[in-house]
N, C-alpha and C positions, 0 to 999 in steps of 0.2 A: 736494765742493760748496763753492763759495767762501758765507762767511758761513754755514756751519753753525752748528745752537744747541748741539751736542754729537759727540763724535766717541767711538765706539764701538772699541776693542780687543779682539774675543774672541778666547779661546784655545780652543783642540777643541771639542768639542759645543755651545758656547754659540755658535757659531758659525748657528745655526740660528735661534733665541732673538732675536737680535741682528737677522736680518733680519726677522724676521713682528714684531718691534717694529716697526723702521724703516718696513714699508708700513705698518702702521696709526699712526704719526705724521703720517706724509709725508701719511695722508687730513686728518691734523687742520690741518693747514698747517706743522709744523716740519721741518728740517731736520737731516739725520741721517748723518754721514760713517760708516762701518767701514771701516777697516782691520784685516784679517787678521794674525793673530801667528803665523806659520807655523812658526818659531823660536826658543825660549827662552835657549838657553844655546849660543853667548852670545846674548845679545840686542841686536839694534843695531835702531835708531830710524832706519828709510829718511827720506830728504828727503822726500817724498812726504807719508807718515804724520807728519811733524812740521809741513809746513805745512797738511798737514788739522788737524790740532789747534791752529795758531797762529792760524789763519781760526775757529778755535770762540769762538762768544760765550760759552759758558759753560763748555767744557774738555771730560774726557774721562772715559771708567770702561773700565777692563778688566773685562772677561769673564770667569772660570775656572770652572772645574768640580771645582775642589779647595778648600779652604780659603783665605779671602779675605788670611788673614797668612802666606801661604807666596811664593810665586811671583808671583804677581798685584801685592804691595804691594810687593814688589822691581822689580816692572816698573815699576808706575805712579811709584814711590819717580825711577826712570831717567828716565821720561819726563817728569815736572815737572822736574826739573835740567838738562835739556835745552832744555825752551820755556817755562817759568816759567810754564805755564797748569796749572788744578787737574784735578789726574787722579783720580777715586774709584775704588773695587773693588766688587767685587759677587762674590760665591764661593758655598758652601755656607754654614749655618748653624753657629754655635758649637754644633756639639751631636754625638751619635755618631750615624752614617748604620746603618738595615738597613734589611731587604727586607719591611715593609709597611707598609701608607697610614697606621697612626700613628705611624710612626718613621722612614720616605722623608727622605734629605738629598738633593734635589735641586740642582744647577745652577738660575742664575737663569731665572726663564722670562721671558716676551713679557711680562707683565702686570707683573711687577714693575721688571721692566726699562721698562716706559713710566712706572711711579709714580717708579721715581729721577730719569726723565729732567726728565719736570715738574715733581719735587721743585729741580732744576737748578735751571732756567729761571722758576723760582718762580710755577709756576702753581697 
């Protein structure tokens, strides 16, 4: 989207996450570019995906579903040195993941993924 307010990178599973954000922005009135990271290693920055993020008013967040200081902030780390706009992360939680509802490390979901985004765009 030309003048998007933010442009979206997920990696694997957040890929889901990332679009049921995007409809229910798009009902609020913002706009919301994703770009797919199909690719890590190496990772290259399509033209495509860097002039969706140079068209961003307020820049970009990667996706992951690992830890937000692994992968993801080497991405985002490549993509700001590339288009000089601010790219944040969003990952799991600083804390250990297991298998029940009081201790679940999930990937970012829909919800919080619209709170960063507004957090952005300072609403």
């Amino acid at each position: 989207l030309d003048q998007a307010d933010v442009t979206l990178f997920p990696i694997s599973i957040t890929r889901f996450a990332a679009e049921e954000a995007r409809k229910e922005l798009e009902k609020e009135g913002y706009k919301v570019n994703i770009c797919h990271i199909l690719w890590i290693k190496p990772f290259v920055l399509g033209a495509a995906q860097s002039a969706a993020l140079r068209n961003s008013k307020f820049g970009g967040i990667v996706l992951d579903d690992d830890y937000e200081e692994g992968a993801a902030s080497s991405i985002a780390h490549r993509i700001m040195l590339q288009t000089s706009k601010p790219v944040h992360t969003m990952g799991l939680r600083h804390r250990t993941a297991g298998f029940h509802p009081d201790v679940d490390n999930l990937p970012p979901s829909r919800e919080e993924i619209i709170a960063k985004i507004k957090e952005m765009c300072n609403v």
